[in-house]
C-alpha positions in Angstrom: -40.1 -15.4 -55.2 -40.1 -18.9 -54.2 -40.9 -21.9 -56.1 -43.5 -24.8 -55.5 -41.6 -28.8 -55.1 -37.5 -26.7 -54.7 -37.8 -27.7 -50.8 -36.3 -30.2 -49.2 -39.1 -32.3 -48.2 -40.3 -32.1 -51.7 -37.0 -32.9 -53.3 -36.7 -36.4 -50.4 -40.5 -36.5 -51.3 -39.5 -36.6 -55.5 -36.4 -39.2 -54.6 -38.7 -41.8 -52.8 -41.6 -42.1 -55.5 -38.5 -42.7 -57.9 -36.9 -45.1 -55.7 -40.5 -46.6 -55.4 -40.9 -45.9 -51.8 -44.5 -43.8 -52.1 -46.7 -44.2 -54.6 -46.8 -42.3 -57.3 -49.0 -39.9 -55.6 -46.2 -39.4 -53.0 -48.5 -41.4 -50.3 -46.9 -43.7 -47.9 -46.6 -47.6 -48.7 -45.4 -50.6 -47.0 -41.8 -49.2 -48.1 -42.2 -46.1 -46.8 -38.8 -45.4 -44.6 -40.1 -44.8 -40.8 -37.8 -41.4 -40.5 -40.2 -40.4 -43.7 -42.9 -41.1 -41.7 -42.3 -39.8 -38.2 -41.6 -36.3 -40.2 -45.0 -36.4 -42.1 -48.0 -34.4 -40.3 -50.8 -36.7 -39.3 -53.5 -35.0 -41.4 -55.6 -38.3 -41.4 -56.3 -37.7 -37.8 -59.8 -37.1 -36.9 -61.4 -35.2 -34.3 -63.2 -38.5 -33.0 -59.9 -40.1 -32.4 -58.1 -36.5 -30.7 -61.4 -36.8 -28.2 -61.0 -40.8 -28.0 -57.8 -39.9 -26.9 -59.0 -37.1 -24.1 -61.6 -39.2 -22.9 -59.7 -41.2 -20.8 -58.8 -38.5 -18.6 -62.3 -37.2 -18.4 -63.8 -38.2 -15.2 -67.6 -39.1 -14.0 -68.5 -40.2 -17.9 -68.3 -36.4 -19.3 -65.9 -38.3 -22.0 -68.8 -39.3 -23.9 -70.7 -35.6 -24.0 -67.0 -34.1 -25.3 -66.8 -36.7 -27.7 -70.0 -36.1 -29.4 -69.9 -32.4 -29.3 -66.4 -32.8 -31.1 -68.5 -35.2 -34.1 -71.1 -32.8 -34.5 -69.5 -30.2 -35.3 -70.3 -27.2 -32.8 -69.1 -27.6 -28.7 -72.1 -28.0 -26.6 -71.5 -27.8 -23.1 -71.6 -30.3 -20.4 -74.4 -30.7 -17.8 -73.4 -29.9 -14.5 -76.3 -31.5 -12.8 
């Protein structure tokens, strides 16, 4: 059986809101080591700024349809006329 906050990124999680390096919530502030921060997933990343990131290597303007399908919610295919 394993045990919720016995890992090791919850134990370095535990030592840095004692040493006062995340709040205590455990979120990041401006004392946040950047090793800490490199290891965290980026769950504040949105699926606006994944298709932001795409669009630049869409060509003839079929960035903008992609990024709109991605902020509605549901993929709607492209126009190929």
């Amino acid at each position: 059986m394993h045990r919720w906050g016995l890992g090791p990124m919850a134990q370095r999680k535990k030592q840095l809101i004692a040493e006062g390096k995340l709040d205590k919530h455990g979120r990041p502030n401006a004392e946040t080591p950047k090793e800490y921060l490199r290891a965290l997933p980026d769950v504040g990343a949105t699926p606006a700024a994944a298709a932001e990131g795409d669009a630049a290597a869409a060509p003839n303007g079929q960035a903008e349809a992609v990024s709109a399908s991605v902020l509605s919610g549901f993929y709607v295919r492209p126009s190929t006329c």
